[in-house]
TORTITOR-436122 format. One record per residue (C-alpha): x, y, z; residue in one letter. Coordinates in pm, whole numbers. Each point is the difference from the previous one (the first is absolute). Layout:
! TORTITOR-436122
<c1=X	c2=Y	c3=Z	rest=A>
...
This chain:
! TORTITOR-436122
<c1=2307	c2=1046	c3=210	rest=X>
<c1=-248	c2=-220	c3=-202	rest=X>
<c1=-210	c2=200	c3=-288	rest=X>
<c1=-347	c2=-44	c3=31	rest=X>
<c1=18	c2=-255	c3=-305	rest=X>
<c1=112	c2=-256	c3=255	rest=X>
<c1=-229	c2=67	c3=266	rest=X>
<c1=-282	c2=-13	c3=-254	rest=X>
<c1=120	c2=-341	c3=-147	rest=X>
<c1=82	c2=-151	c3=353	rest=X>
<c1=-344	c2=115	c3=68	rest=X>
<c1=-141	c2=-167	c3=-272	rest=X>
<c1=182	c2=-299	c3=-17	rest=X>
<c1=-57	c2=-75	c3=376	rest=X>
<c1=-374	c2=58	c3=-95	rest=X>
<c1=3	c2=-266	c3=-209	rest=X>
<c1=226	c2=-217	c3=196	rest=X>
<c1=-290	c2=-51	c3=252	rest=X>
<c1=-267	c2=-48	c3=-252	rest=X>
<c1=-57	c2=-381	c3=-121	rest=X>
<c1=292	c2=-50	c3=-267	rest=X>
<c1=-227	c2=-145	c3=-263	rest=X>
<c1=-203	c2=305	c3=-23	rest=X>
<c1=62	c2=299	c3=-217	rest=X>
<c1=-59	c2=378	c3=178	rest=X>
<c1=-67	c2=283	c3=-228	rest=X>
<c1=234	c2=319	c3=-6	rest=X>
<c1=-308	c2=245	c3=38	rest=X>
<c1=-61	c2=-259	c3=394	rest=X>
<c1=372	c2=29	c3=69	rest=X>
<c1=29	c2=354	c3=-61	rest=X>
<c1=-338	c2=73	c3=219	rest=X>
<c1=139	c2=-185	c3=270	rest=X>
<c1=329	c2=121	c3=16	rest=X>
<c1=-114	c2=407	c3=-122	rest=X>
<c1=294	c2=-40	c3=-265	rest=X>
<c1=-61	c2=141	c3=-389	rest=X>
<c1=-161	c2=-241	c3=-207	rest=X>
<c1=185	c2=78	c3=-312	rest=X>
<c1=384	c2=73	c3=195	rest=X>
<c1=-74	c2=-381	c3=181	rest=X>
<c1=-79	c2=-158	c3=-286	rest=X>
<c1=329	c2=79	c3=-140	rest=X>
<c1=139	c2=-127	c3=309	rest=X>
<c1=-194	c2=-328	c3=14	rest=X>
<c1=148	c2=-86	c3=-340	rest=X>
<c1=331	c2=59	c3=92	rest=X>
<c1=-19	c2=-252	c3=277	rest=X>
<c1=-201	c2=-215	c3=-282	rest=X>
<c1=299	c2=37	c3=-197	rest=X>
<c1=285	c2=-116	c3=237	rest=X>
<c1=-228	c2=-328	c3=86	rest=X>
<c1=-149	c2=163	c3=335	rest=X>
<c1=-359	c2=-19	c3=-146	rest=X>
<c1=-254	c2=-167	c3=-227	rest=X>
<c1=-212	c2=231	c3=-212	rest=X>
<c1=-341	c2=-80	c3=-182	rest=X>
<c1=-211	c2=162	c3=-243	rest=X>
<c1=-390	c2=50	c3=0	rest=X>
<c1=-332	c2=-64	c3=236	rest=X>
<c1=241	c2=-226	c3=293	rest=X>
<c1=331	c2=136	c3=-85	rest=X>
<c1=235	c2=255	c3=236	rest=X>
<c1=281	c2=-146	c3=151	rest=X>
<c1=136	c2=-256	c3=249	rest=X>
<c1=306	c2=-123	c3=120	rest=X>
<c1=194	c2=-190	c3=-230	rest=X>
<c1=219	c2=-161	c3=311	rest=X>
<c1=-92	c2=-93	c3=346	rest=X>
<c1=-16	c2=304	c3=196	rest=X>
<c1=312	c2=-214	c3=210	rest=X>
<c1=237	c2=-9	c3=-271	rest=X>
<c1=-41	c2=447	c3=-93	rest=X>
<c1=165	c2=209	c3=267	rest=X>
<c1=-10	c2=392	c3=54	rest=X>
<c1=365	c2=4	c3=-97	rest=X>
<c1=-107	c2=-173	c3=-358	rest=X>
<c1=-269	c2=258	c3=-90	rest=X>
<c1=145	c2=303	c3=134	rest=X>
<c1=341	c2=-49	c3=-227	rest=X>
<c1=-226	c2=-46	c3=-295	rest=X>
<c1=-226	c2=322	c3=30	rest=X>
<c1=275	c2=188	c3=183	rest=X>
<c1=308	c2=-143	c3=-114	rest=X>
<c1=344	c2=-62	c3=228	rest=X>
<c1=-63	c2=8	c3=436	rest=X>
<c1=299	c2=233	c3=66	rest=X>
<c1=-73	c2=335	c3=48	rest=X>
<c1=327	c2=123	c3=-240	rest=X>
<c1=159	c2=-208	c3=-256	rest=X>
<c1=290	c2=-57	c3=113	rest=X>
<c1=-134	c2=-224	c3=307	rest=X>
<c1=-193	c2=-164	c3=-275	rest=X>
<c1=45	c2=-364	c3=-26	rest=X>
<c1=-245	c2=-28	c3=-355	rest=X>
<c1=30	c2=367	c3=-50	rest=X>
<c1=331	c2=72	c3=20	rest=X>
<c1=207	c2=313	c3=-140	rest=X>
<c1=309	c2=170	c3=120	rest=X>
<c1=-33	c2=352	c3=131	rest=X>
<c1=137	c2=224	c3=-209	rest=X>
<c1=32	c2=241	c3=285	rest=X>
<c1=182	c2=-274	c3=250	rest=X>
<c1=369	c2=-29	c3=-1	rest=X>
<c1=51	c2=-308	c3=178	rest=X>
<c1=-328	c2=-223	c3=32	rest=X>
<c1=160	c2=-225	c3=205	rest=X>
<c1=63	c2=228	c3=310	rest=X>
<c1=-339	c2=228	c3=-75	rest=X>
<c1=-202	c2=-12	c3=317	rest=X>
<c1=-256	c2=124	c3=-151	rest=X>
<c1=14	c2=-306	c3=-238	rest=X>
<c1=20	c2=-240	c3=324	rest=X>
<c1=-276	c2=125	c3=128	rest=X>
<c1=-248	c2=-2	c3=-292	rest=X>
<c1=100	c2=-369	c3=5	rest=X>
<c1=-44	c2=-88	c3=301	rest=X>
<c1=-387	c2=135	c3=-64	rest=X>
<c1=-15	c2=-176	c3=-302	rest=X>
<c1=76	c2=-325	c3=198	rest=X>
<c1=-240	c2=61	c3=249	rest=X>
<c1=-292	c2=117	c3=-274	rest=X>
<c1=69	c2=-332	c3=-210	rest=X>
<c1=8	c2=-209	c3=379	rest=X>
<c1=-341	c2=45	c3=35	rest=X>
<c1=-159	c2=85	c3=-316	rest=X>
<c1=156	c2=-314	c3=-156	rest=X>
<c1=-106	c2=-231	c3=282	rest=X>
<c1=-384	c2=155	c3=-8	rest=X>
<c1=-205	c2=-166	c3=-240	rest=X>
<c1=-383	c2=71	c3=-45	rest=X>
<c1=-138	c2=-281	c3=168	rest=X>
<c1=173	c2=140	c3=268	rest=X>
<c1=-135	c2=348	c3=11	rest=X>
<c1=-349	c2=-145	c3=-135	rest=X>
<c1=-5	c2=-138	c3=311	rest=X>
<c1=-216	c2=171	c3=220	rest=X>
<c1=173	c2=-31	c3=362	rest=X>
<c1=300	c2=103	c3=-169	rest=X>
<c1=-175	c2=345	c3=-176	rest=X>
<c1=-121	c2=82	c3=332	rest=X>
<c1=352	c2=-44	c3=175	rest=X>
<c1=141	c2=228	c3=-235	rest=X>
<c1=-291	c2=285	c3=27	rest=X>
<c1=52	c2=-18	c3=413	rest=X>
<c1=392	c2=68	c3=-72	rest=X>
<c1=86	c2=327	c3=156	rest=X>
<c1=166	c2=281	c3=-163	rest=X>
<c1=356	c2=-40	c3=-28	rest=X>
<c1=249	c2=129	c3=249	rest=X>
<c1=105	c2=330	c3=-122	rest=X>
<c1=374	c2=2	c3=-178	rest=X>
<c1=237	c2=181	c3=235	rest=X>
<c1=150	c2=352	c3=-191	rest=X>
């Protein structure tokens, strides 16, 4: 499960992603708009500043903007910065990974296999979404007329 670091700096960043990309946004708008903590997104904003995601200015015009086309920054990009590795354990980690100490053969765990194969398909589609393509707005309301997912059989 994402923390709500990652939905607040998706949030944000897609914010900005449909604004004009010359012009800086302040925190105190993106936090109003998005109902996230001024302060806590902040600290979020300059984290994505700091790994090249953003542009940052001081004073009467400054905020923040995107420091890339919103084209060339996917989901997959800003979630493993705010959130770290895709894989829900470790071990199916392909940035992350450790060796469970409680696992006596990794290579047969199907527990192992499994968290993989959700990796994979977490990283297929949050690696191929950029901004510009959720910015878009036929796209945004695609996704909000999705139904529910089927229910997982017990």
């Amino acid at each position: 499960m994402l923390t709500q670091k990652a939905k607040y700096g998706l949030k944000a960043i897609l914010m900005l992603a449909q604004r004009n990309s010359s012009e800086f946004t302040l925190v105190a708008e993106i936090a109003d708009r998005q109902r996230a903590p001024r302060k806590y997104l902040e600290l979020i904003l300059l984290e994505l500043r700091k790994h090249g995601f953003l542009h940052s200015q001081r004073g009467k015009n400054g905020g923040f903007r995107l420091a890339r086309p919103p084209e060339q920054i996917t989901f997959g990009q800003v979630i493993r910065v705010l959130d770290g590795p895709l894989a829900p354990f470790p071990c199916a980690s392909l940035t992350g990974y450790r060796k469970c100490v409680d696992c006596s053969d990794e290579q047969v765990c199907a527990v192992r296999k499994q968290m993989r194969r959700v990796r994979d398909a977490m990283a297929a589609i949050l690696d191929t979404t950029t901004l510009a393509d959720a910015a878009t707005p036929a796209l945004a309301r695609d996704v909000a007329a999705d139904p529910a997912p089927a229910p997982i059989p017990a």
